[in-house]
C-alpha positions in Angstrom: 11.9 3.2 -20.2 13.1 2.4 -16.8 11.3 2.2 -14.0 12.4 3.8 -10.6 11.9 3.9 -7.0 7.9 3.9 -5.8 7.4 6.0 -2.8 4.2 4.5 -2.2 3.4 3.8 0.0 2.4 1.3 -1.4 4.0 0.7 0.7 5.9 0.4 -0.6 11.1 -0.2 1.3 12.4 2.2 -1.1 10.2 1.0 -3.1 6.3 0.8 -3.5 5.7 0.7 -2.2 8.5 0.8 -0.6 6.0 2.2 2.1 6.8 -1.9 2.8 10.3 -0.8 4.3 8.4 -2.8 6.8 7.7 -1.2 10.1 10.6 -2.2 12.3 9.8 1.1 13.8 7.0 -0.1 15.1 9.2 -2.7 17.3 11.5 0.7 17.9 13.9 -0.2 15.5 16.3 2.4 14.0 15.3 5.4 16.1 17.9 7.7 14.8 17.3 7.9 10.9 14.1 9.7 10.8 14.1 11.2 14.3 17.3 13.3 14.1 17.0 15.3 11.2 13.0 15.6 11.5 13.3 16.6 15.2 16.3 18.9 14.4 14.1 20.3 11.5 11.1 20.9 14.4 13.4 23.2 16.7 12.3 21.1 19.7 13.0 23.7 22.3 11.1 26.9 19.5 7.9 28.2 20.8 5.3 27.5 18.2 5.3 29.4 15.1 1.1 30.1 14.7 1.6 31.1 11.2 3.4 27.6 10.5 2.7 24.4 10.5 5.3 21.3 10.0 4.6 18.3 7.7 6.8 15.0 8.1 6.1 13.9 4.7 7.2 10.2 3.3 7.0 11.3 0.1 10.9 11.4 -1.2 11.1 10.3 -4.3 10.5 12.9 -7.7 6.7 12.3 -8.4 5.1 12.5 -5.0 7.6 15.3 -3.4 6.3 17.3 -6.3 2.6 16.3 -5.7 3.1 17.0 -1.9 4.6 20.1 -2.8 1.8 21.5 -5.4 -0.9 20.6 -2.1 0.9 22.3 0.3 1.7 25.2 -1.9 -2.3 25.7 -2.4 -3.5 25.3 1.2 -0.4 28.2 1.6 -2.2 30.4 -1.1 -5.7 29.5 0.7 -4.8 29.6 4.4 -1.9 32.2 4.9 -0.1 29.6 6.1 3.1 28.4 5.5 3.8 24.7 5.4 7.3 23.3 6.6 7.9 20.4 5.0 10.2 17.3 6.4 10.9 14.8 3.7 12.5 11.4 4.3 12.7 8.4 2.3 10.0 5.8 2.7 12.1 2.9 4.3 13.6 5.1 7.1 10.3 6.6 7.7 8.5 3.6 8.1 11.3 1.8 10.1 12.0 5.0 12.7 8.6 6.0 12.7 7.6 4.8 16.7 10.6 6.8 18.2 10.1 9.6 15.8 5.9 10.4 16.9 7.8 9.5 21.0 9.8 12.6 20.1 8.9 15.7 19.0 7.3 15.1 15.4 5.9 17.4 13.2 2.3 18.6 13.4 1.4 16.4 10.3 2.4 13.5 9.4 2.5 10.7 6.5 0.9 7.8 7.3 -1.8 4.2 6.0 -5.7 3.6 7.1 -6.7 1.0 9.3 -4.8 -1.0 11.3 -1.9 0.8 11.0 -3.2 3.9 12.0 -5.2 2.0 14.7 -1.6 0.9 15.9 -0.9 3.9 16.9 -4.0 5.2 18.5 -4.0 2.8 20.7 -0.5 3.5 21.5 -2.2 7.3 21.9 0.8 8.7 19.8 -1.3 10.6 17.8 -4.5 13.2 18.2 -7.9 12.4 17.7 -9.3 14.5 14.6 -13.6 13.6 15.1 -13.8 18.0 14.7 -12.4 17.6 11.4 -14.0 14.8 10.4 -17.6 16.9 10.8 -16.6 19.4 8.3 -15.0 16.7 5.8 -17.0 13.4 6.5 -19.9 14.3 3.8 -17.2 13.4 0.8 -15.9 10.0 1.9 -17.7 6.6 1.9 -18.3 5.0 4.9 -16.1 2.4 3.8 -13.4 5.5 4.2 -14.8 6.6 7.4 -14.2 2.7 8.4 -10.8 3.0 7.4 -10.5 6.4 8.7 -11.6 5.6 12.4 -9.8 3.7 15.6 -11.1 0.6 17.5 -12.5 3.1 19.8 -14.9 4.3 17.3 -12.3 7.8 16.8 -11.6 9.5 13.7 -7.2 9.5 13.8 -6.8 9.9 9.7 -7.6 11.9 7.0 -7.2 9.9 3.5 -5.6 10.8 0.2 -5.7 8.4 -2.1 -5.5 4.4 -2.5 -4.8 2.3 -5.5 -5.5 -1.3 -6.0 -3.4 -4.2 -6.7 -4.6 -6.3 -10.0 -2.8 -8.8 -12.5 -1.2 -6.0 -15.0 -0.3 -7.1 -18.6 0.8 -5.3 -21.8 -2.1 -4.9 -24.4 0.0 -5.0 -27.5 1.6 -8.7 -26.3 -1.9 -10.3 -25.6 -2.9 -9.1 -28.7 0.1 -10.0 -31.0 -0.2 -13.5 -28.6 -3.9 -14.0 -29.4 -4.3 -14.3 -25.4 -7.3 -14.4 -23.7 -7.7 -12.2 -20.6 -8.7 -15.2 -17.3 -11.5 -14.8 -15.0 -11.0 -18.2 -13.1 -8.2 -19.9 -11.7 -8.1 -22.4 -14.6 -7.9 -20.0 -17.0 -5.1 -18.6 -15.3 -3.2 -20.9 -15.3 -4.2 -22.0 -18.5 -2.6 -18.7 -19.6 0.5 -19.2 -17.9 1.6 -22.4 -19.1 0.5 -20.8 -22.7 2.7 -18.3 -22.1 5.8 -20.5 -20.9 5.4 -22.7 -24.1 5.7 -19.3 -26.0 9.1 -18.7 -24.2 7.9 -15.9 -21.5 8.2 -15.5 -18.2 4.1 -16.0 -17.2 4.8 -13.9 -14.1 7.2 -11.0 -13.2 8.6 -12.0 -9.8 11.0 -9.4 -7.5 11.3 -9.9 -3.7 14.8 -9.5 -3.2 16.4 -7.4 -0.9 13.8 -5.2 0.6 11.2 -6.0 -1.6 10.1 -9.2 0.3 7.2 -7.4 1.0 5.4 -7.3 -2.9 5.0 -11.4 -2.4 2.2 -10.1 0.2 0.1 -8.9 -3.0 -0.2 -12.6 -4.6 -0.4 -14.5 -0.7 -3.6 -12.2 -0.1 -5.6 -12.7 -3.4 -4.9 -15.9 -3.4 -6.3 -16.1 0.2 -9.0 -14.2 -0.3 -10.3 -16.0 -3.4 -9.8 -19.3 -1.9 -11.3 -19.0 1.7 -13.5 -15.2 1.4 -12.8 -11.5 3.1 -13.9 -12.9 6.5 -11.2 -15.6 7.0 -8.9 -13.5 5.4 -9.0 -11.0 8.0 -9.7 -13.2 10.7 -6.1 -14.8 9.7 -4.5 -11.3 9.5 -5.9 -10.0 13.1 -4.2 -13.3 14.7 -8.3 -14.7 15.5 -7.6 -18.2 13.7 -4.8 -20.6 13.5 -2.5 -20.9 10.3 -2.7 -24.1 10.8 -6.1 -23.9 9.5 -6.9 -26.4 6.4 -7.6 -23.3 4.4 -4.9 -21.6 5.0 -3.1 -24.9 3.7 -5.5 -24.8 0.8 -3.9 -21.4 -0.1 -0.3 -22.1 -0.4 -1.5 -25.2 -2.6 -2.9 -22.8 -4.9 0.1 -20.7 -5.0 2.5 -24.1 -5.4 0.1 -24.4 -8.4 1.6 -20.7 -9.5 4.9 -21.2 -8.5 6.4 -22.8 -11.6 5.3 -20.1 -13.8 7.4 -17.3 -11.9 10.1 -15.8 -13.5 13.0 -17.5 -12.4 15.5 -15.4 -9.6 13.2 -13.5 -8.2 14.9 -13.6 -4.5 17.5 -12.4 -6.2 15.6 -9.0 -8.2 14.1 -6.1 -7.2 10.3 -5.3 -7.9 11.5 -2.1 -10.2 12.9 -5.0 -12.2 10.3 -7.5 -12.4 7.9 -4.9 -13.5 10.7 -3.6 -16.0 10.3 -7.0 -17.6 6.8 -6.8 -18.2 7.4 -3.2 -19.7 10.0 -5.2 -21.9 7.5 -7.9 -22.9 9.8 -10.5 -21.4 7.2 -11.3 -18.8 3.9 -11.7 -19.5 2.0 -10.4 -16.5 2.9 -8.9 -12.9 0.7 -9.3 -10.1 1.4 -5.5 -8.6 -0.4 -2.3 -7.5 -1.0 0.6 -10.0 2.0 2.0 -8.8 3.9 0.5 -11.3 2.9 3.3 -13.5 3.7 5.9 -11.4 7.5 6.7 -13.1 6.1 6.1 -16.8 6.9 9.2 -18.5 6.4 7.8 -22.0 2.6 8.0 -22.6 2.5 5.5 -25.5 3.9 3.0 -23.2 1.5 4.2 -20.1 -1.6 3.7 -22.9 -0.3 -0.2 -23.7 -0.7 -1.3 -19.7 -3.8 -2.7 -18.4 -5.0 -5.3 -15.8 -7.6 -7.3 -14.8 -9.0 -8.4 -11.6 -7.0 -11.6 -9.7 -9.1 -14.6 -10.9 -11.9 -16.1 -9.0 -11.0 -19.3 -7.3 -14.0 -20.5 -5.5 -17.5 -18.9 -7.3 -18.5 -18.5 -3.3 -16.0 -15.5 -2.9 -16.2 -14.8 -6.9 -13.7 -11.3 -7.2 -15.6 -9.4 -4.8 -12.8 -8.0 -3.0 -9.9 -5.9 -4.0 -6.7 -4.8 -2.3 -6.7 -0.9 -2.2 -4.3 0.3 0.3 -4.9 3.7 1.2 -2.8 6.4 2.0 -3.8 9.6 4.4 -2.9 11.9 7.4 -2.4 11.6 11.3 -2.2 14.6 13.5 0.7 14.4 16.1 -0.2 13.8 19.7 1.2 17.0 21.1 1.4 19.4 17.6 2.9 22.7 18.2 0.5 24.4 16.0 -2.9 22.7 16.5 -5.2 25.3 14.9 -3.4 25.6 12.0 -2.7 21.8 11.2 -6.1 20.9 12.1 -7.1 23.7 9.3 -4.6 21.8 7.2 -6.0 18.6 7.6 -9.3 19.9 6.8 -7.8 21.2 3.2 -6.0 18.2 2.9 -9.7 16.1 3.3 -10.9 18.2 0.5 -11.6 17.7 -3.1 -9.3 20.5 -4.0 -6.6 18.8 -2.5 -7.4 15.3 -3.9 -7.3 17.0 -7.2 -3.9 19.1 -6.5 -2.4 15.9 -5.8 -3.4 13.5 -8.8 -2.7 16.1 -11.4 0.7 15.7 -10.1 1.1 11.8 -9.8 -1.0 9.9 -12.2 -0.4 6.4 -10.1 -3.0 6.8 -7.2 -6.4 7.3 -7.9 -8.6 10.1 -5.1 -11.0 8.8 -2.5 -13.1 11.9 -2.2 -16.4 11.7 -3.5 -15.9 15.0 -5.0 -12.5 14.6 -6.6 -12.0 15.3 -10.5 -11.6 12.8 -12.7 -11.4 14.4 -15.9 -7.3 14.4 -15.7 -7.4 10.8 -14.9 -5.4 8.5 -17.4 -6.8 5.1 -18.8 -5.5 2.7 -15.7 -6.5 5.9 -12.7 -10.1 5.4 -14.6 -10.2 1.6 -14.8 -8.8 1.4 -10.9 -11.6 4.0 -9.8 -14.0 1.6 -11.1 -12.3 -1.7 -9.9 -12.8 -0.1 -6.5 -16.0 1.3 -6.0 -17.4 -2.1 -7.6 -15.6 -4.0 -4.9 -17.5 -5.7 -1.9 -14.7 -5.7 0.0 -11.5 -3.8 0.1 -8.3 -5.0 2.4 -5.3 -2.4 2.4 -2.2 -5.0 2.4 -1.2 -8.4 4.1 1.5 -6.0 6.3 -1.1 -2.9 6.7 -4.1 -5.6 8.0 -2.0 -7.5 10.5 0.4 -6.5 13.3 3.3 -5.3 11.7 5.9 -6.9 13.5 4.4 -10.8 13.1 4.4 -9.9 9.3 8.0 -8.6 9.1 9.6 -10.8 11.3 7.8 -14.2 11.2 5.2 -14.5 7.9 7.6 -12.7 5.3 10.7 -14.5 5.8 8.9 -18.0 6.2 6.9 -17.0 3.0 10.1 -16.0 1.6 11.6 -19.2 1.7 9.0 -21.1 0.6 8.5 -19.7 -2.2 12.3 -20.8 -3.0 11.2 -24.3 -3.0 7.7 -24.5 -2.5 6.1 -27.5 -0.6 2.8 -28.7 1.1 3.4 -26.0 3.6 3.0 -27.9 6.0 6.2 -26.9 8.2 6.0 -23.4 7.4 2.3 -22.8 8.6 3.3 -24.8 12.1 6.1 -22.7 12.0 4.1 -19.7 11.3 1.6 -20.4 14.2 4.0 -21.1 16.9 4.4 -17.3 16.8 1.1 -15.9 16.6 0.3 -15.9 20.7 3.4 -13.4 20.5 2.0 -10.9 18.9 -1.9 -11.2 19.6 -4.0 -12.1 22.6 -7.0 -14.1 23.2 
């Protein structure tokens, strides 16, 4: 069993997300990628079609294309619509995406919650969608609605689905190991250095290439377990120094984690690292539950699990859990408003949640209304993971400004990680860039 290519997102480059392609687009990088063949798709000179709308969807690799395609073949049989679809690959959408919604975009479009979406509302390069939201809002949480709405108070997105991130392991080796699952850090790494003696690779580690972006996963927990949601975000919206001595106190835990990697991983993709837990030659992979999502063997699918991240300090316990979520934004100027607001108000539905997840059995629906009955052993564990969180954060590059993560915290994290000190130099290095990017 191989594992391939995430969509994701999350994110995730090519990869899971590879919805982490990280934003360059944002910065107006790489225009031409996603804008040529999505505006030449649009006819930017055709009067609208008002029996079609256009969707610019993110969603190229096999499993979410065909999930994409079973919702938009429904709201079709529903609506009379037809939906034109746009698919790109994940990296070039999320790296062309700025010039692509300055163009002529599709109606609809592919895009993540909160700050990211609040990015470009602010911007005002997309449409404000409060008229849907009062025929949809009675089936989200108003954690959703938070995620869902701009600084301005606006509704701008219309959610799919999320998935959280958690410390996955294979059943079958704990058992034939006799290991324990950890709730606190010391059991953790307890567990690890068990696991080293026993001649495994403790944790599956992959940030090469484009993939820089899955060490995000491991900085966050281990952030939020040490120092709590509130300086966690305070960090990530540029409001406190990284300089801080808890922000220190967190890359001392992770120098505590380091030796237990598996060695190379600056040199391996995350499809790999997570292939080596599938092989048992790792022994756990701190990941998001898309690592399922191209597991066609269900015996192998039934033998995954996780558990939470570990509690570090009993004051912030496991109360909060990454869950990136993944929705909808309406263009600023669509061609066809009418029908892809009527779109957006089938894709906010429970019928559409459920079109979607019988499709791809990696995400898990955010409707309150959404089936669950199809849902595998990991979409039913997630669910519950995330509705008994306190917290939830989407993603170290979805919760901060895009550009400070992709150009200044993941490289510097990057090559830490390579040799891993006090941290000292890295988090001056770190905070001599932060008035760049964010304002008093």
């Amino acid at each position: 069993m191989t594992l391939q290519s995430r969509n994701p997102s999350p994110a995730p480059a090519t990869a899971g997300p590879g919805r982490r392609g990280v934003v360059g687009g944002l910065l107006g990088v790489g225009a031409g990628a996603l804008a040529a063949p999505l505006l030449t798709a649009c006819g930017s000179g055709a009067a609208a079609d008002p029996k079609t709308v256009t969707f610019g969807s993110n969603g190229a690799d096999a499993t979410p294309r065909s999930a994409y395609a079973a919702v938009t073949k429904a709201f079709g049989e529903k609506s009379g619509l037809t939906v034109k679809t746009n698919t790109v690959d994940h990296d070039t959408f999320q790296k062309s995406i700025s010039n692509y919604l300055q163009g002529t975009p599709d109606d609809v479009f592919t895009w993540f919650a909160g700050y990211r979406m609040q990015y470009f509302a602010k911007k005002k390069l997309c449409s404000p969608l409060d008229d849907v939201w009062e025929k949809i809002g009675s089936g989200f949480s108003e954690a959703t609605k938070q995620l869902s709405r701009g600084e301005d108070g606006t509704y701008y997105f219309v959610p799919l689905y999320n998935y959280p991130w958690a410390v996955f392991y294979r059943k079958s080796l704990f058992k034939e190991r006799g290991y324990a699952i950890p709730r606190t850090w010391s059991e953790f790494t307890a567990l690890a250095r068990q696991m080293q003696k026993d001649g495994l690779s403790p944790i599956a580690s992959g940030y090469g290439g484009g993939d820089s972006w899955s060490i995000l996963g491991t900085f966050d927990y281990l952030n939020l377990r040490t120092n709590g949601y509130e300086f966690h975000m305070s960090l990530m919206r540029g409001e406190v120094s990284w300089t801080d001595r808890r922000a220190t106190a967190t890359l001392d835990h992770w120098r505590q984690l380091a030796p237990y990697y598996q060695k190379g991983g600056g040199g391996r993709s995350w499809q790999d690292a997570a292939q080596s837990l599938l092989d048992k030659k790792a022994g756990m992979a701190v990941i998001g539950l898309f690592l399922g999502q191209q597991i066609t063997d269900e015996t192998l699918r039934a033998d995954i699990d996780f558990f939470p991240f570990p509690e570090i300090d009993p004051a912030h316990g496991q109360d909060t859990v990454e869950a990136p979520t993944d929705g909808f934004m309406l263009s600023r100027r669509p061609k066809n408003e009418e029908g892809a607001k009527r779109f957006l108000e089938f894709l906010g539905s429970a019928q559409a949640e459920n079109q979607y997840m019988g499709v791809d059995p990696s995400n898990v629906a955010v409707h309150r209304n959404a089936g669950t009955g199809s849902y595998n052993d990991l979409q039913k564990k997630s669910a519950e993971l995330i509705a008994s969180a306190k917290h939830i954060t989407q993603f170290g590059d979805r919760d901060s400004d895009p550009g400070f993560v992709s150009t200044v915290v993941l490289p510097g994290l990057t090559e830490w990680l390579g040799h891993p000190d006090d941290g000292s130099a890295l988090l001056k290095k770190i905070e001599s860039q932060r008035s760049r990017f964010f304002t008093a």
